[in-house]
Every structure is written in C-alpha cells, then in structure tokens.
PASEBA-1860 file (N, C-alpha, C; in nm, 3 decimals):
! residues 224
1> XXXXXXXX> 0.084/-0.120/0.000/0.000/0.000/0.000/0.087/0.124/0.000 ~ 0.050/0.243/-0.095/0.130/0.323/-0.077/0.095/0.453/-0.031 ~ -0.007/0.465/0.081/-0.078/0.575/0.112/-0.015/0.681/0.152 ~ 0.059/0.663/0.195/0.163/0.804/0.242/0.201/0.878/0.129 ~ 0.226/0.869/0.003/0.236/0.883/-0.121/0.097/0.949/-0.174 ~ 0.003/0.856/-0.138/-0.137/0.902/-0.178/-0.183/1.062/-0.155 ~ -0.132/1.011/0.015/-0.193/1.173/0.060/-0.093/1.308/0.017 ~ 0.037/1.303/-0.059/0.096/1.404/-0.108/0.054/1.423/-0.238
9> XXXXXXXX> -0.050/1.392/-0.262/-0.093/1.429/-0.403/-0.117/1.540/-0.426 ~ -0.077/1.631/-0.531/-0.060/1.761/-0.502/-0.261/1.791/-0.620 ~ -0.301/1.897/-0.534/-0.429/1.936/-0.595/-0.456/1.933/-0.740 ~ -0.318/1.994/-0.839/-0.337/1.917/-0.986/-0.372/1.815/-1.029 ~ -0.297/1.729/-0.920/-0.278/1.616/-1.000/-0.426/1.547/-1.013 ~ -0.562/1.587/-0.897/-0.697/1.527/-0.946/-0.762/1.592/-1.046 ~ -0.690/1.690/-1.112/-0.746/1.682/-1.277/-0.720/1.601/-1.390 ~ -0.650/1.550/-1.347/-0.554/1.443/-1.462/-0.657/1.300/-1.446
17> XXXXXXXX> -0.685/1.261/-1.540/-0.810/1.125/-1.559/-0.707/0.999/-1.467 ~ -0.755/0.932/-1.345/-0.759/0.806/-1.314/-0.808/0.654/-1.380 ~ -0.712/0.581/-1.397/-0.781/0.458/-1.478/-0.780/0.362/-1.341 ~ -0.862/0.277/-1.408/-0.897/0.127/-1.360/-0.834/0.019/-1.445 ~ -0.748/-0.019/-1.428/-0.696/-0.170/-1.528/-0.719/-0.287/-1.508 ~ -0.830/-0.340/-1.543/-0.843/-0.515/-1.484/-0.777/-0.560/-1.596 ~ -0.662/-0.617/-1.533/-0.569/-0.741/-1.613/-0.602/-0.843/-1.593 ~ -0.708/-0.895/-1.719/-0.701/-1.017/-1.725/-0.622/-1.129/-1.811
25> XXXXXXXX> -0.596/-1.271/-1.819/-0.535/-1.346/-1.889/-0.618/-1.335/-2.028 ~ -0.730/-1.258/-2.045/-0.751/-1.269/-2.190/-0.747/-1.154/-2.269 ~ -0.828/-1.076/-2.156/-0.857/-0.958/-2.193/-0.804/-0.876/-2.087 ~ -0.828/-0.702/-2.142/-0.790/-0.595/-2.032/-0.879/-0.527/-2.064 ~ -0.923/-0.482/-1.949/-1.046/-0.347/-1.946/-0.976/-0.231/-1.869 ~ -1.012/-0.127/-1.952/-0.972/0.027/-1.866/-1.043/0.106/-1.864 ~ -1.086/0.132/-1.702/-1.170/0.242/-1.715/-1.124/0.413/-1.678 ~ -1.216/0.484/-1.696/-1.102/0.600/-1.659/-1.232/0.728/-1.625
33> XXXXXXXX> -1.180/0.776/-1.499/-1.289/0.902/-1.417/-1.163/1.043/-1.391 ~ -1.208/1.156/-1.425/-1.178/1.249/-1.345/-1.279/1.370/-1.344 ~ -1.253/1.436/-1.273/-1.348/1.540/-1.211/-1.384/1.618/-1.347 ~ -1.559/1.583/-1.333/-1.568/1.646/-1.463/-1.619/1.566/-1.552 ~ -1.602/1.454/-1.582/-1.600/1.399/-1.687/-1.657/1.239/-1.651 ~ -1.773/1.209/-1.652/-1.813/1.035/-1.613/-1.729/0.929/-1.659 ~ -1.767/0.828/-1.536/-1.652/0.716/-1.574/-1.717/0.689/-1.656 ~ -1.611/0.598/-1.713/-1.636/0.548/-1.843/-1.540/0.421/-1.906
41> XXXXXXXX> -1.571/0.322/-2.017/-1.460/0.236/-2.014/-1.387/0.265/-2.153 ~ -1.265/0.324/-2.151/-1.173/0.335/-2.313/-1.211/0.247/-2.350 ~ -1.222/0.262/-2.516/-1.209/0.241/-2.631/-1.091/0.197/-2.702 ~ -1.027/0.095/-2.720/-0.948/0.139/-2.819/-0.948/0.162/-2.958 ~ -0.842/0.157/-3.036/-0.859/0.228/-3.184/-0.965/0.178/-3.272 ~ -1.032/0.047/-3.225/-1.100/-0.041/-3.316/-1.253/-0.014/-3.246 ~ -1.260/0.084/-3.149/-1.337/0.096/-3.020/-1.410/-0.021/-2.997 ~ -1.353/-0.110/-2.985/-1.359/-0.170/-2.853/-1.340/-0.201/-2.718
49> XXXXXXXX> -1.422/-0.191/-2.641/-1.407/-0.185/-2.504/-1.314/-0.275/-2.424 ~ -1.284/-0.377/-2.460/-1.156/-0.509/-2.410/-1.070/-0.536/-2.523 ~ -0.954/-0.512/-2.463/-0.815/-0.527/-2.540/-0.793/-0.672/-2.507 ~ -0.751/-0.694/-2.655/-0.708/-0.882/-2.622/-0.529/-0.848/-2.554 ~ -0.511/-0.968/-2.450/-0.434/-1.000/-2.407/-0.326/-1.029/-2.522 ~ -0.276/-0.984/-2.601/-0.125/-1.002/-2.661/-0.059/-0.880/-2.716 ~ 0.054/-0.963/-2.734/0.140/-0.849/-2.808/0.217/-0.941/-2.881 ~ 0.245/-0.874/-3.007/0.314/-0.933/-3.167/0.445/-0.863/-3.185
57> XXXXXXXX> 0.535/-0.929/-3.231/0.640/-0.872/-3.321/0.633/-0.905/-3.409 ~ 0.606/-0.797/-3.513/0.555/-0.792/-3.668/0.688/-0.742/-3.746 ~ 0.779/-0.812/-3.805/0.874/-0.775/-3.859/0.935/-0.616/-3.800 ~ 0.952/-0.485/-3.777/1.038/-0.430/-3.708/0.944/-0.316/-3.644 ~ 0.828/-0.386/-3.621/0.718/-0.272/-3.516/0.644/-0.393/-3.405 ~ 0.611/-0.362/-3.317/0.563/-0.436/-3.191/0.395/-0.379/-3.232 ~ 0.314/-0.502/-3.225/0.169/-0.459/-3.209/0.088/-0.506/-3.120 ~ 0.004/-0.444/-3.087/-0.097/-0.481/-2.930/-0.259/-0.561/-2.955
65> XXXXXXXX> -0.247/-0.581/-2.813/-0.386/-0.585/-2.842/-0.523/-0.698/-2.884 ~ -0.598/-0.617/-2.993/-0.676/-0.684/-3.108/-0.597/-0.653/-3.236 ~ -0.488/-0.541/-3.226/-0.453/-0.553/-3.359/-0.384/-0.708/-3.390 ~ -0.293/-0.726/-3.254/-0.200/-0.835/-3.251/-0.317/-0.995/-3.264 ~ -0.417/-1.034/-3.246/-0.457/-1.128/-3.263/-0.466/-1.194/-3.304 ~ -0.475/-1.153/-3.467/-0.481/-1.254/-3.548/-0.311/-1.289/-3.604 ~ -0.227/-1.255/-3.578/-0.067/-1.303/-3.540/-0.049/-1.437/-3.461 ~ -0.157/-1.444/-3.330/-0.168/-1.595/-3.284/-0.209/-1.714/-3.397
73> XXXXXXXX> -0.264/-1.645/-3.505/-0.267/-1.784/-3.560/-0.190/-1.797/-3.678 ~ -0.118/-1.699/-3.735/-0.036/-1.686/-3.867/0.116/-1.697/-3.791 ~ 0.136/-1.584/-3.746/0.282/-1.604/-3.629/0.264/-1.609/-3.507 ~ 0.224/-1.734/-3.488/0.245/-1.773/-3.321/0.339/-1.767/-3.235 ~ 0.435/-1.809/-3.308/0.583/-1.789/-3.222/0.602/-1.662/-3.156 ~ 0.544/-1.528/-3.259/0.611/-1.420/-3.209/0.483/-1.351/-3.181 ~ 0.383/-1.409/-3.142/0.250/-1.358/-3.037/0.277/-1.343/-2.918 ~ 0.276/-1.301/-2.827/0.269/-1.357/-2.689/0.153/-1.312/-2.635
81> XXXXXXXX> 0.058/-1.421/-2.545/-0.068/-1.406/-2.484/-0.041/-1.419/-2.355 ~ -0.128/-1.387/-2.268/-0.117/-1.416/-2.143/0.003/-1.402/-2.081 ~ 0.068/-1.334/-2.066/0.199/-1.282/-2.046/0.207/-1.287/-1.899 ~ 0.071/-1.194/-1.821/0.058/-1.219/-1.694/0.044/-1.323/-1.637 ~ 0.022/-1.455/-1.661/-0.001/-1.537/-1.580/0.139/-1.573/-1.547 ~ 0.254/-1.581/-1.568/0.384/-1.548/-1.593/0.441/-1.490/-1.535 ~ 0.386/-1.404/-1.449/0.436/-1.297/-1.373/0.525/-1.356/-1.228 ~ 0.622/-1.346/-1.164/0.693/-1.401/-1.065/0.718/-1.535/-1.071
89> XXXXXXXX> 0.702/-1.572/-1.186/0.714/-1.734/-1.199/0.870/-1.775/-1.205 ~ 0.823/-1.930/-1.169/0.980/-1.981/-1.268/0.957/-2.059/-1.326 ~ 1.057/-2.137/-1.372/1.080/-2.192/-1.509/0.980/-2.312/-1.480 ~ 0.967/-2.385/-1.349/0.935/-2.501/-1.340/0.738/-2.516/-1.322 ~ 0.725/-2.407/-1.306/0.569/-2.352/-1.269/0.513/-2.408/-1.302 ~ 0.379/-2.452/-1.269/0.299/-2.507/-1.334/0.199/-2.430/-1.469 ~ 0.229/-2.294/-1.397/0.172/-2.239/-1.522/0.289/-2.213/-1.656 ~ 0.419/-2.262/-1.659/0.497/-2.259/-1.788/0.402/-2.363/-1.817
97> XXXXXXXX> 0.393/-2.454/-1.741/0.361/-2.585/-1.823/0.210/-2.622/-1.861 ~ 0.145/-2.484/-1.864/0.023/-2.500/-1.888/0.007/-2.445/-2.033 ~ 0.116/-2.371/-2.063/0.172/-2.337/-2.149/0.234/-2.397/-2.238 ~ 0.290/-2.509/-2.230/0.349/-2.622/-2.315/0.242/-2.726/-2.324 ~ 0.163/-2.766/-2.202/0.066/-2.855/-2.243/-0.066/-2.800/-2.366 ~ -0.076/-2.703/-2.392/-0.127/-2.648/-2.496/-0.074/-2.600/-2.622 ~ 0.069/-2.621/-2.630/0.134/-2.623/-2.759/0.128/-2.477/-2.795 ~ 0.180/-2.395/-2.728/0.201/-2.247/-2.745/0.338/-2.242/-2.785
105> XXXXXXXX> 0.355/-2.185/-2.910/0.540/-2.247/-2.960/0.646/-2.110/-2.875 ~ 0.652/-2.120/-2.768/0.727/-2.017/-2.724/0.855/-2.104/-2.671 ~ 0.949/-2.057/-2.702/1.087/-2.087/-2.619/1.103/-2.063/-2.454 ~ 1.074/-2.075/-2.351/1.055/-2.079/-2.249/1.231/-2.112/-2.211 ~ 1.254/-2.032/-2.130/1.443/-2.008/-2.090/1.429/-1.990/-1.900 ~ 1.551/-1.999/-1.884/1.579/-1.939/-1.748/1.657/-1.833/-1.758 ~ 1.614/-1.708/-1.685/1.653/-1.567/-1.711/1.813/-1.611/-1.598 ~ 1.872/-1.540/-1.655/2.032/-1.551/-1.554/2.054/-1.501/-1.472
113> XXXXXXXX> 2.095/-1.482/-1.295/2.131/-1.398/-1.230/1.954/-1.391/-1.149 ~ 1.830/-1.431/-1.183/1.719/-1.433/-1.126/1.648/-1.592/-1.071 ~ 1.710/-1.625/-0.990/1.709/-1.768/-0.932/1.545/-1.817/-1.009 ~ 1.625/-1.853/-1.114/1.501/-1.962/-1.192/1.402/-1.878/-1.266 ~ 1.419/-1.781/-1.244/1.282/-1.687/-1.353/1.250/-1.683/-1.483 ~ 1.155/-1.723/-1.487/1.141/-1.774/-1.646/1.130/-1.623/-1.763 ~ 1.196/-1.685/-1.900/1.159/-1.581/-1.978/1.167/-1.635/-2.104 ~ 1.117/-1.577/-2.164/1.133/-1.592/-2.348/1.170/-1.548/-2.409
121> XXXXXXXX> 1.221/-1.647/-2.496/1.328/-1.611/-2.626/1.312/-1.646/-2.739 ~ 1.307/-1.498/-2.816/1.269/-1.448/-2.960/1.386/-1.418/-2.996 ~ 1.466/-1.518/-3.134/1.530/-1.472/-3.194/1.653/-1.475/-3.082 ~ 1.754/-1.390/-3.051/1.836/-1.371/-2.988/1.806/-1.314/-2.864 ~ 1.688/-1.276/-2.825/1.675/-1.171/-2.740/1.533/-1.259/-2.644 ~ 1.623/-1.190/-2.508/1.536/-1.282/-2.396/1.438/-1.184/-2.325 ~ 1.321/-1.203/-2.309/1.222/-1.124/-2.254/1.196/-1.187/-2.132 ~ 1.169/-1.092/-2.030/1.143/-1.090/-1.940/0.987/-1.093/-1.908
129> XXXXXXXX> 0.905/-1.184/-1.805/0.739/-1.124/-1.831/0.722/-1.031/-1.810 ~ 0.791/-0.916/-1.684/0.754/-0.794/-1.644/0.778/-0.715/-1.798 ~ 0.876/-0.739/-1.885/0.882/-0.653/-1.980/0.751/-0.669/-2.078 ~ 0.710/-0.817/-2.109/0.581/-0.807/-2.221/0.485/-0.765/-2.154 ~ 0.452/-0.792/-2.020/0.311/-0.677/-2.013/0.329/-0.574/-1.971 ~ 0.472/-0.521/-1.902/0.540/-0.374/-1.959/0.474/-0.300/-2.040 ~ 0.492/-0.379/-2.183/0.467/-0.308/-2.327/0.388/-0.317/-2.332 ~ 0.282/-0.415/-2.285/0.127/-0.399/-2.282/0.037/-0.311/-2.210
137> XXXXXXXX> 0.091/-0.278/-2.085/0.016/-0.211/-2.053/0.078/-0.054/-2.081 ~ 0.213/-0.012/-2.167/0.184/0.113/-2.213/0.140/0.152/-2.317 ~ 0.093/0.050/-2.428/0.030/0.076/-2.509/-0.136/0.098/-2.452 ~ -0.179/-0.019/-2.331/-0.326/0.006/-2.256/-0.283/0.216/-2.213 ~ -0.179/0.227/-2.164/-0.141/0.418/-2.116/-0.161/0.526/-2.223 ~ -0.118/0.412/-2.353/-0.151/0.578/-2.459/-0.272/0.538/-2.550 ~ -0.373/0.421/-2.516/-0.475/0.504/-2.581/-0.560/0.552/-2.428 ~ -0.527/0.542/-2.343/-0.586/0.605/-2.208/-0.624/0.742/-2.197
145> XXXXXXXX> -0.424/0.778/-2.277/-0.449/0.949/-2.238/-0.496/0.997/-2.400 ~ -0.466/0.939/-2.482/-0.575/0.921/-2.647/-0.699/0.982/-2.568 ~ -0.786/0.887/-2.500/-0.907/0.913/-2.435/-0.905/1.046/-2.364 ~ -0.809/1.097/-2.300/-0.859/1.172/-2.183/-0.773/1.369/-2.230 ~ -0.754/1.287/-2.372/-0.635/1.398/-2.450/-0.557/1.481/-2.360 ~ -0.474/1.368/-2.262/-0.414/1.450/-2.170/-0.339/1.338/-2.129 ~ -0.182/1.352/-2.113/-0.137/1.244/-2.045/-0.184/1.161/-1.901 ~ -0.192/1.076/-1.903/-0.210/0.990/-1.785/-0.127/0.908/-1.728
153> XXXXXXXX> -0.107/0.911/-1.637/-0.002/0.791/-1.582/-0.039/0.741/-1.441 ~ -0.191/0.783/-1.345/-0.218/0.711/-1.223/-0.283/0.666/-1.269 ~ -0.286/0.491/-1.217/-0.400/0.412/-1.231/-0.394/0.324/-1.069 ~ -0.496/0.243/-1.068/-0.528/0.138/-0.996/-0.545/0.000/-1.107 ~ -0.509/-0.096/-1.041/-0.487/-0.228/-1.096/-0.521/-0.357/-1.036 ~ -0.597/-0.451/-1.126/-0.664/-0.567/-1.035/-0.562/-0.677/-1.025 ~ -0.596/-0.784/-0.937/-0.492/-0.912/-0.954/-0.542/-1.000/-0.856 ~ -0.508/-1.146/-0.911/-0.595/-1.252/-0.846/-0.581/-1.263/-0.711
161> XXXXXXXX> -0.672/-1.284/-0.593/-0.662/-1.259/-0.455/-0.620/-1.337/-0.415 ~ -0.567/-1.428/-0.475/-0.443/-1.560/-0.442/-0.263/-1.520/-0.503 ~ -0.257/-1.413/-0.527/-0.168/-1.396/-0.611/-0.039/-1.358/-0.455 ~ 0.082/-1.384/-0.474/0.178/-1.373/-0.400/0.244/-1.211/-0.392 ~ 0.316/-1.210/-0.263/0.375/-1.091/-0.319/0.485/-1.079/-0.398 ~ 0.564/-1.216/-0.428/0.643/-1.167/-0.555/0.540/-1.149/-0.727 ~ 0.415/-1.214/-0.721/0.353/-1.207/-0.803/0.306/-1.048/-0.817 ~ 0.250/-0.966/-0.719/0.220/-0.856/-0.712/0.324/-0.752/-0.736
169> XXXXXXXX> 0.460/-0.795/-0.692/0.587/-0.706/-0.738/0.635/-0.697/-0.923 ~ 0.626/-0.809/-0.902/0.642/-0.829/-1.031/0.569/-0.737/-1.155 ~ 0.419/-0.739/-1.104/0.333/-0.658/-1.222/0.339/-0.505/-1.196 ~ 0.375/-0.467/-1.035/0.433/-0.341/-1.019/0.556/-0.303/-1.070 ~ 0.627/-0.377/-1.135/0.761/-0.374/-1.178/0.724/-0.305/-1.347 ~ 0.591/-0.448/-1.378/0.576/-0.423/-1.506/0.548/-0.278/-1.549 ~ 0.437/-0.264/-1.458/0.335/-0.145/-1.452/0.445/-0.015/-1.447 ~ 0.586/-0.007/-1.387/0.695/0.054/-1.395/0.742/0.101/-1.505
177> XXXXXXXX> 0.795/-0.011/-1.555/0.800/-0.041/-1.712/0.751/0.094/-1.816 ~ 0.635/0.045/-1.795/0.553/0.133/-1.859/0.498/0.251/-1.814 ~ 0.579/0.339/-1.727/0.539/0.434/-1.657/0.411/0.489/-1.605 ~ 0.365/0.371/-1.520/0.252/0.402/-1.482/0.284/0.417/-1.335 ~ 0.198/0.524/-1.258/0.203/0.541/-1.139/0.096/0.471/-1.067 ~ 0.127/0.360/-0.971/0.025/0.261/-0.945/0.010/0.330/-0.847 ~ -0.117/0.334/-0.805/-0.179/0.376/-0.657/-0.234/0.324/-0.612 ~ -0.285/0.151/-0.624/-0.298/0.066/-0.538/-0.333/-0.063/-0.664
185> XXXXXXXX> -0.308/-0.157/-0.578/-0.377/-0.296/-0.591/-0.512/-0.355/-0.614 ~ -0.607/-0.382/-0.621/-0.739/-0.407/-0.617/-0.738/-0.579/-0.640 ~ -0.812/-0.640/-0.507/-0.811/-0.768/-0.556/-0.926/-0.829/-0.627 ~ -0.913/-0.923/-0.735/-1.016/-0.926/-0.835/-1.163/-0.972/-0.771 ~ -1.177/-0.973/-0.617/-1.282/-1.066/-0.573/-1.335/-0.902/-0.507 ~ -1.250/-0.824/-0.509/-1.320/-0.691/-0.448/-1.370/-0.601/-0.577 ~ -1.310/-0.582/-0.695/-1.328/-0.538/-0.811/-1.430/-0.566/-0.841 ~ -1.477/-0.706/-0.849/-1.589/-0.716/-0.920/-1.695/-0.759/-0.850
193> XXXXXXXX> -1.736/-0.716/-0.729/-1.829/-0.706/-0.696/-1.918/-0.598/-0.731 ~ -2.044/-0.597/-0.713/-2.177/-0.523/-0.810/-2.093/-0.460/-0.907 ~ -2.034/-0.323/-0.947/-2.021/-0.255/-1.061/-1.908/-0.298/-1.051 ~ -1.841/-0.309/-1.162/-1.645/-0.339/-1.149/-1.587/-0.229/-1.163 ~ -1.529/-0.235/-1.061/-1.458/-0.073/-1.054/-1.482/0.070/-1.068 ~ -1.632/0.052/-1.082/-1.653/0.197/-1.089/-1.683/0.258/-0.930 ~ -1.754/0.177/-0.871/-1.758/0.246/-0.706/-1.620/0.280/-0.658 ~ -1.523/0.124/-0.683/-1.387/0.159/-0.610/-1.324/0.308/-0.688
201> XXXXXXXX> -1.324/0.341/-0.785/-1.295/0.460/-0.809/-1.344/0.571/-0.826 ~ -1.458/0.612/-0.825/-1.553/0.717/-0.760/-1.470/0.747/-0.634 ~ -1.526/0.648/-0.572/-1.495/0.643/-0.397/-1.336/0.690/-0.357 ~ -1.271/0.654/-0.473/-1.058/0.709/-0.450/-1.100/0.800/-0.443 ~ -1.139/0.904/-0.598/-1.129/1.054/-0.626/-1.224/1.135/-0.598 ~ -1.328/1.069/-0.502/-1.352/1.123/-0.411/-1.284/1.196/-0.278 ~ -1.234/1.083/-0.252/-1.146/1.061/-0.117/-0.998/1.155/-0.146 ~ -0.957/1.169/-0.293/-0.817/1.281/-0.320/-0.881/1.403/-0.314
209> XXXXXXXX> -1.047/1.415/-0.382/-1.072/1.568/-0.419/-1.091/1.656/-0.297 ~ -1.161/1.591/-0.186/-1.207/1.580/-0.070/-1.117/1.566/0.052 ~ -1.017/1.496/0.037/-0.936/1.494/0.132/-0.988/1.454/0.255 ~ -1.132/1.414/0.254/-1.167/1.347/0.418/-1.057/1.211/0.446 ~ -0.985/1.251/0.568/-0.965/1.137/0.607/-1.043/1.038/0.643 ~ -1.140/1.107/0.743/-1.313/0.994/0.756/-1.309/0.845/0.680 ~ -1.250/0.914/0.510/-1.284/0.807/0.422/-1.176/0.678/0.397 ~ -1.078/0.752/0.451/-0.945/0.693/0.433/-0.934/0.526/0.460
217> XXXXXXXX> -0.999/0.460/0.597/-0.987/0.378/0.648/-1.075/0.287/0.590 ~ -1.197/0.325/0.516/-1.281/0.206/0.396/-1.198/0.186/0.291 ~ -1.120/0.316/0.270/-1.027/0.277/0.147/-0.926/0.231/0.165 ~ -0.878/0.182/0.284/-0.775/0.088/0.280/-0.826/-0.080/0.277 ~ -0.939/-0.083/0.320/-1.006/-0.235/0.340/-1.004/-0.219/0.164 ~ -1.058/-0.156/0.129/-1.137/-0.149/-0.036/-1.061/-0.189/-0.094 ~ -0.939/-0.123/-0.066/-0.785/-0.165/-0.202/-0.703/-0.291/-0.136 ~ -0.716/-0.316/-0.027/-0.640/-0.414/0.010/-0.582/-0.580/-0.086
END
C-alpha cells in the first residue's frame, strides 16, 4: 500500500483522468474518471471496449492488443498471450507448463542472475514477463491518455486474490516499465463485486478531491 504517497498528491494532480486496469489473462479493461468527466470504459482504436491479451512482433514494429490477434494464428511464435499469468514465476511452474501442455510455440528459458525466472526467447533476445506486459500495458497508457487527450499515468490495478507478493511485485515492476504510477492494488474478488470498478474509483477521487480522512480507512479495506 502506498498511502503516504497518496496523501501528497498535489491538488493538480486530481485533474488528470484516473484509470482502472483489470488485467485479465484474456482480456484488459480500462476504465477512466476524473473530475468532470463520467466514468467510463476506453475504447481502443478499433473501439472496442476489451483489449485482447497479446502483443506481436511484426517484422520491425511491436503490435498490441486486437490488432495483434490474429498473429496468434499466422505467427504464433512471435504472439505472446497471457503474459501475466507469468508474472513471478519460474521456469518449473505449473503455469509454464500449462503453457506447453497447450502447444504455445514459445521458447521458455531461465533468465540468468534471477534464481530460476522464467523468460522468453525471440530470436536472440530474452524477454522478461515484467517486460511483455510492460509493453502492454503502455500501449493500454496511450490510448488512455488518447481518451482523456491529456497524459495519464495514475491508475489502480486488479490481480488474483491468491496472487503472492512476488507475483504482485512483479506486475508493479511491469506497470513501472511502462510508466505508470500505481496507486494501489485491487483484488479481483473486491473489483468485481456489483459494478467493477466503478464504485472503487468514484470512492478514490472522491477521497483525493475531498481529502476526508473519515474516508481513508474504507479505502484501505477497499484496495487491500
């Protein structure tokens, strides 16, 4: 939790649009509120509301998304899906091997110097998971601020309520990556209860515009 951080938020910064990122293994949804303006869930370029889980290397440009999709079935090798489930893993995981038991043609390696951490290798070059959904989720950052025609970089982010804390470091690492300023966690069993994510974030930028502490202490159960 990084509330001490939270509360130095300087009064600008709640003009700037807040997202919601549920990372899922298939899809990603982003939603995005700031003062002024109803939540709402981005679009991307194809406006659609859920971005497919991959990313492509298309001869010497990287593509996301739904653009990247249909690459899973022409160039598979150089698709990558589900990137997150991947996250703090190692080589021996059961989820690599959920991954091989489905014939996903990825090279699966042990990263060096990271006791057993798995990564993939394209060509000469070894990827890290924090780096592919890195790139995924800054491509999810610029059609965000696309949406909000204003850069963005705070969000909140979901993740399975079984997930570890090297699992949770890890996607904060990613989320790094891609210069996003995480301001909390959300676990997927709190997210999606009645509306998904739209109360939990009302209820933040509420709680920044407002500054009640009052509110402070639901919002730590909330994001926990």
């Amino acid at each position: 939790m990084r509330w001490a951080s939270l509360l130095l938020l300087s009064a600008a910064s709640v003009e700037c649009a807040i997202l919601g990122i549920d990372v899922g293994s298939e899809f990603l949804k982003v939603a995005s509120v700031r003062p002024g303006t109803p939540f709402h869930i981005v679009l991307d370029e194809q406006s659609k509301r859920k971005v497919q889980n991959v990313i492509g290397f298309d001869v010497e440009e990287r593509v996301f998304g739904n653009h990247a999709s249909q690459m899973l079935v022409r160039k598979s090798q150089k698709a990558f899906t589900m990137m997150n489930r991947l996250l703090g893993k190692k080589l021996d995981s059961p989820d690599v091997a959920f991954f091989r038991e489905r014939y996903y043609p990825y090279d699966f390696v042990e990263i060096e110097g990271r006791q057993g951490a798995v990564g993939l290798k394209l060509g000469e070059t070894i990827y890290s998971p924090e780096e592919l959904v890195g790139m995924l989720l800054q491509y999810v950052l610029k059609i965000a601020s696309d949406d909000a025609e204003a850069p963005v970089k705070d969000a909140v982010l979901t993740v399975p309520d079984y997930w570890t804390q090297v699992e949770r470091q890890a996607l904060l690492d990613a989320a790094d990556l891609a210069g996003i300023n995480v301001l909390s966690l959300i676990n997927e069993n709190t997210a999606s209860e009645s509306e998904p994510l739209r109360s939990s974030l009302s209820l933040f930028l509420s709680c920044l515009i407002t500054s009640k502490p009052i509110i402070l202490p639901f919002l730590c159960r909330l994001f926990s």
